[in-house]
C-alpha positions as CSV (number, residue, x, y, z in Angstrom):
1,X,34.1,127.3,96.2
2,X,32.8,124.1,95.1
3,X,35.8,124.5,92.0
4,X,38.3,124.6,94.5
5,X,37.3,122.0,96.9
6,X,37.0,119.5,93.6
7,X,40.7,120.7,92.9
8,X,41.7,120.4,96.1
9,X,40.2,116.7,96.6
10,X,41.7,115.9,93.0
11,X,45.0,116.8,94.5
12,X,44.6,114.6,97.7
13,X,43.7,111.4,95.6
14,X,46.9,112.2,93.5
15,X,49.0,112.5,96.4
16,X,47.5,109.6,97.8
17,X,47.8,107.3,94.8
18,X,51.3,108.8,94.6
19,X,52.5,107.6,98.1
20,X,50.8,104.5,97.9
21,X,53.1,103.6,94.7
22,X,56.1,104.6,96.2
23,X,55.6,103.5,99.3
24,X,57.6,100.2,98.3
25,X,59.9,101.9,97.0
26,X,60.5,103.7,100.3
27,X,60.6,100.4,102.4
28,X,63.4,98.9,99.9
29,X,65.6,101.5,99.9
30,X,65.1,102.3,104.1
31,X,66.0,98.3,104.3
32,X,68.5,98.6,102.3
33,X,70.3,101.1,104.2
34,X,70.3,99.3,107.5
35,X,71.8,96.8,109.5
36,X,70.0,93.0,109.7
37,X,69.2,93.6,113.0
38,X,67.3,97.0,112.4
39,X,65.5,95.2,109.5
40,X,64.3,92.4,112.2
41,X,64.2,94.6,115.0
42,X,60.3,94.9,116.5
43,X,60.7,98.3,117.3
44,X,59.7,100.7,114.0
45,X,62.0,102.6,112.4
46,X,60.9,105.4,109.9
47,X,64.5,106.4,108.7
48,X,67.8,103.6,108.9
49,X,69.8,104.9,112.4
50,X,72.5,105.1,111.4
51,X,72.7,104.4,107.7
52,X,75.0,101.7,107.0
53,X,76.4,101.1,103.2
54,X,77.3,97.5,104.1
55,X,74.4,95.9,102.5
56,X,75.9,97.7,99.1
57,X,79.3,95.8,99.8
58,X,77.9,92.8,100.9
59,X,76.4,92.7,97.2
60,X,79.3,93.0,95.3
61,X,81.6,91.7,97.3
62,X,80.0,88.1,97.8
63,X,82.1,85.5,96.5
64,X,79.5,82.8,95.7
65,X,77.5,85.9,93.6
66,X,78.9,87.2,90.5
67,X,76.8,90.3,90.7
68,X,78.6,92.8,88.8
69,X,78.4,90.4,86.0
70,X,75.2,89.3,86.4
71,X,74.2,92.9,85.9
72,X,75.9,93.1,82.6
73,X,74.3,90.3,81.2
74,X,71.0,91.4,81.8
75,X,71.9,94.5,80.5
76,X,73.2,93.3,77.3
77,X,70.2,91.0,76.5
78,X,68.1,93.6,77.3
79,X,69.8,96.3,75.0
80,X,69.9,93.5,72.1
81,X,66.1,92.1,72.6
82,X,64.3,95.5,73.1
83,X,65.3,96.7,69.6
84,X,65.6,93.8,67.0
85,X,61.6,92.4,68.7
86,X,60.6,95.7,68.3
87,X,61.5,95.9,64.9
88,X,60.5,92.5,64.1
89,X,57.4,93.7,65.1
90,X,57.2,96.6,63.2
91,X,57.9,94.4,60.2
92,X,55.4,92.1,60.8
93,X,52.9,94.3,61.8
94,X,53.2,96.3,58.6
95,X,53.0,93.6,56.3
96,X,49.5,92.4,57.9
97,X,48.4,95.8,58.1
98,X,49.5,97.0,54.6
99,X,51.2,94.0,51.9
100,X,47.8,92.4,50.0
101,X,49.1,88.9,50.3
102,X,46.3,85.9,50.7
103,X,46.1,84.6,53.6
104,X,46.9,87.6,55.9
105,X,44.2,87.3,57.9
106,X,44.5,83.8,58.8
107,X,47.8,84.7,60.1
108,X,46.9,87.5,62.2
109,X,44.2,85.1,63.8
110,X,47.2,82.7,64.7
111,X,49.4,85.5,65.9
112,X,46.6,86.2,67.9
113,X,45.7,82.9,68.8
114,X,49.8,83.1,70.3
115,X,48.3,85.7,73.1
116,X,46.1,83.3,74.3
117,X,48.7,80.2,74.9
118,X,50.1,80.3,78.1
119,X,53.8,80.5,78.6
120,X,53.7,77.2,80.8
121,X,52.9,75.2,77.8
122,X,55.5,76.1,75.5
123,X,58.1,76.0,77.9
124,X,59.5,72.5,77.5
125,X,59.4,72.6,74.3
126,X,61.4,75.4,73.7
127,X,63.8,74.6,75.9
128,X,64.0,71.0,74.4
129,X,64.5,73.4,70.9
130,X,67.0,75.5,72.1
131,X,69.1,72.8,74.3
132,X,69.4,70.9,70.9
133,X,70.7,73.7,69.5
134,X,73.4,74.2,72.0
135,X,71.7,77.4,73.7
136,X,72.3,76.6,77.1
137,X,74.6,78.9,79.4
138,X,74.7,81.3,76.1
139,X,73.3,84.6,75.9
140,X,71.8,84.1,72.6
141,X,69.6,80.9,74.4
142,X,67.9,83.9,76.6
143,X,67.7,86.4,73.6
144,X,66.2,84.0,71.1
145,X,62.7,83.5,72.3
146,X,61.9,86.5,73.1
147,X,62.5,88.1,69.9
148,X,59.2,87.3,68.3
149,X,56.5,89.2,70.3
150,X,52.8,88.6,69.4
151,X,51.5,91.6,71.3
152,X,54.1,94.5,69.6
153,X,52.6,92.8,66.3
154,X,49.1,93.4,66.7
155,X,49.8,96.9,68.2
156,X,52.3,97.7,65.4
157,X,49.6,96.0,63.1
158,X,46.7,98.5,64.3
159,X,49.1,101.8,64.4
160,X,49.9,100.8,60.6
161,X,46.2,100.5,59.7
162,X,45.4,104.0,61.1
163,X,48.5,105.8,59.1
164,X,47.7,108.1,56.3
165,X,47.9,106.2,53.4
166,X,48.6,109.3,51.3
167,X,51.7,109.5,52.9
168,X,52.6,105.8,51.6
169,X,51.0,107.2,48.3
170,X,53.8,109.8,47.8
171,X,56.7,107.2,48.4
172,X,55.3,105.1,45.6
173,X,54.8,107.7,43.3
174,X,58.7,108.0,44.3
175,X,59.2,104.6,42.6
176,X,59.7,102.7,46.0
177,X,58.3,99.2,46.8
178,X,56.7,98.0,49.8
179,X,60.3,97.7,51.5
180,X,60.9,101.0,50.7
181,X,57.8,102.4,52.1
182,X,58.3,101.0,55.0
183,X,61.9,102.0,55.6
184,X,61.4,105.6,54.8
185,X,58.2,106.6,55.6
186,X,56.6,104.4,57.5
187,X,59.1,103.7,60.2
188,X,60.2,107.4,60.4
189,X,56.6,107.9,61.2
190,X,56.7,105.3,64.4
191,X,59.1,107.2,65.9
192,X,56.2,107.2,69.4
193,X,55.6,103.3,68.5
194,X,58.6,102.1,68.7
195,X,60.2,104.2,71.7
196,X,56.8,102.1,73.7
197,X,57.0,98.6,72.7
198,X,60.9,99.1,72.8
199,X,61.0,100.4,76.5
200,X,58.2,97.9,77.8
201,X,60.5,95.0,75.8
202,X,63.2,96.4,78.1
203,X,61.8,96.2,81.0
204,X,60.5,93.1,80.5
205,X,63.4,91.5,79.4
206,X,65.1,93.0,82.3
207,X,62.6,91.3,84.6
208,X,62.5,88.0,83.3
209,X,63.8,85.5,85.8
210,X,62.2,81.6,85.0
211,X,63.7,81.4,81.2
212,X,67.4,82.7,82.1
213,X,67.4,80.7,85.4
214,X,66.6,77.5,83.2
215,X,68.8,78.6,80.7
216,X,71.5,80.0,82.8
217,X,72.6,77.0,84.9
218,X,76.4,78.5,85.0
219,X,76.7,81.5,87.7
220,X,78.7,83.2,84.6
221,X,75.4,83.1,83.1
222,X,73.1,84.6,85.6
223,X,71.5,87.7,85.0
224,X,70.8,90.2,88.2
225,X,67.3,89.0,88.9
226,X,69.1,85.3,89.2
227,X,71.9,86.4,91.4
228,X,69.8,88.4,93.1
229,X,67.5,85.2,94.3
230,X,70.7,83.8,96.1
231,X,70.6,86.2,98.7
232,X,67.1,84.6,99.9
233,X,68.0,80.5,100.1
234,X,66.9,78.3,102.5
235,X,69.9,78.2,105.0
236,X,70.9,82.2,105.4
237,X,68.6,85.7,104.6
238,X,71.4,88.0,104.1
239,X,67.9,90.6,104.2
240,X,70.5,93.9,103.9
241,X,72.2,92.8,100.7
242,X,68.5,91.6,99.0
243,X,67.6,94.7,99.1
244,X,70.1,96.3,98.3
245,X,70.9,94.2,95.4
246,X,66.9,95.4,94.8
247,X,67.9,98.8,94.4
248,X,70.6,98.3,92.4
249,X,68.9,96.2,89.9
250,X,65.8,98.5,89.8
251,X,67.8,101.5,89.3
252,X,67.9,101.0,85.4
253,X,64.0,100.7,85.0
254,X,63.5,103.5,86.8
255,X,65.7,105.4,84.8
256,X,64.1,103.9,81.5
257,X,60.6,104.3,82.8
258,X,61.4,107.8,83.6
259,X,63.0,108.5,80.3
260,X,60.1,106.7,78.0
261,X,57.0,107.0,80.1
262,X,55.8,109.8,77.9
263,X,56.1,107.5,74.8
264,X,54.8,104.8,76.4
265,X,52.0,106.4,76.8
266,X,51.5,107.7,73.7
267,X,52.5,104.8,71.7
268,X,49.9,103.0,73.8
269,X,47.2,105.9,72.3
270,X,48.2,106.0,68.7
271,X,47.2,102.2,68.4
272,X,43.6,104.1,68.6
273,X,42.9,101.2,70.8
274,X,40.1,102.9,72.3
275,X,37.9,102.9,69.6
């Protein structure tokens, strides 16, 4: 009895937990199907009555709002900064972790020392850096910065430290060099690694909304999270299309989440961060 009332409660807190986190979730996508006046109206409404698409048009079709092509710029800078800082990573993190070189150590303390710098101080300057270099209203000026990424180095630096080095020892025997290693054996072996860091780059570039809307001062520059901002100004709330422009630019981390959440977590695991 007490077995099943422990089972029982564990299930109650799951579903709990589980309706708490999509509870938001729930309220975006109810918005998003109704009219402005539902949305505003005092009276509560579990389920949109009737459910109205126009907040969906309203998104696309706004002049002023290039959304469709906001969406495919965020999508192609995410798609090109998830893998090359994930593999910069990998790189970097296996040569700490594995190339006898002096000085390593000092370096992993400043790449750690990176973690602890926030991003409001090296802000101007890199937008003084890549202004000078003619990055503004380009794609590349978004990509750029966010190639190098401390934390995917020291996690890709730990994972490496924790691989069989026998494995290594075979490739060598093999005749290959530390590139080689890395390339064929190593990197096979990170398969769970980089699927993580590569879908938490994703979303992240996905989400990012201060450095493109800097960078990005031509609306054919804006990515979704930017256009999305100009349906809540200071004049007009256009509240149906904000969230429906929410659901539409959430829809492809849901997707990716749901796709790599498994990796995620074991990529997060095989760091052996725990111990």
């Amino acid at each position: 009895m007490r077995k099943i009332l422990g089972t029982a409660l564990t299930y109650l807190a799951i579903g709990v937990a589980a309706a708490l986190f999509l509870a938001p979730f729930y309220f975006m996508l109810r918005a998003a199907l109704m009219s402005g006046r539902q949305i505003t109206d005092l009276d509560w409404h579990w389920l949109p009555a009737p459910f109205t698409l126009q907040g969906f048009k309203d998104v696309f079709d706004d002049p002023s709002v290039p959304m469709g092509h906001a969406l495919w710029n965020s999508f192609l800078i995410a798609i090109v900064t998830a893998p090359l800082s994930t593999m910069l990573g990998s790189m970097a993190g296996y040569a700490l972790a594995r190339i006898p070189v002096p000085g390593r150590g000092v370096v992993m303390t400043f790449v750690v020392v990176t973690l602890m710098i926030p991003t409001s101080a090296t802000f101007v300057p890199t937008f003084v850096l890549v202004s000078a270099m003619g990055g503004v209203d380009t794609q590349w000026g978004v990509i750029a910065p966010g190639l190098f990424n401390a934390f995917s180095v020291l996690l890709f630096r730990n994972f490496y430290l924790k691989f069989p080095q026998e494995i290594e020892e075979a490739g060598r025997l093999d005749g290959l060099g530390h590139l080689g290693v890395y390339w064929r054996v190593a990197l096979p072996n990170s398969g769970a690694m980089l699927a993580s860091l590569g879908a938490l780059s994703f979303l992240e570039s996905w989400n990012a909304f201060l450095w493109p809307l800097v960078i990005g001062q031509d609306p054919e520059s804006w990515t979704a999270q930017i256009a999305l901002s100009t349906f809540l100004t200071s004049q007009t709330v256009n509240l149906p299309a904000l969230f429906a422009g929410a659901v539409v630019t959430i829809l492809p981390l849901v997707a990716v989440f749901l796709v790599a959440q498994r990796h995620i977590v074991q990529g997060i695991a095989a760091t052996g961060m725990k111990d």
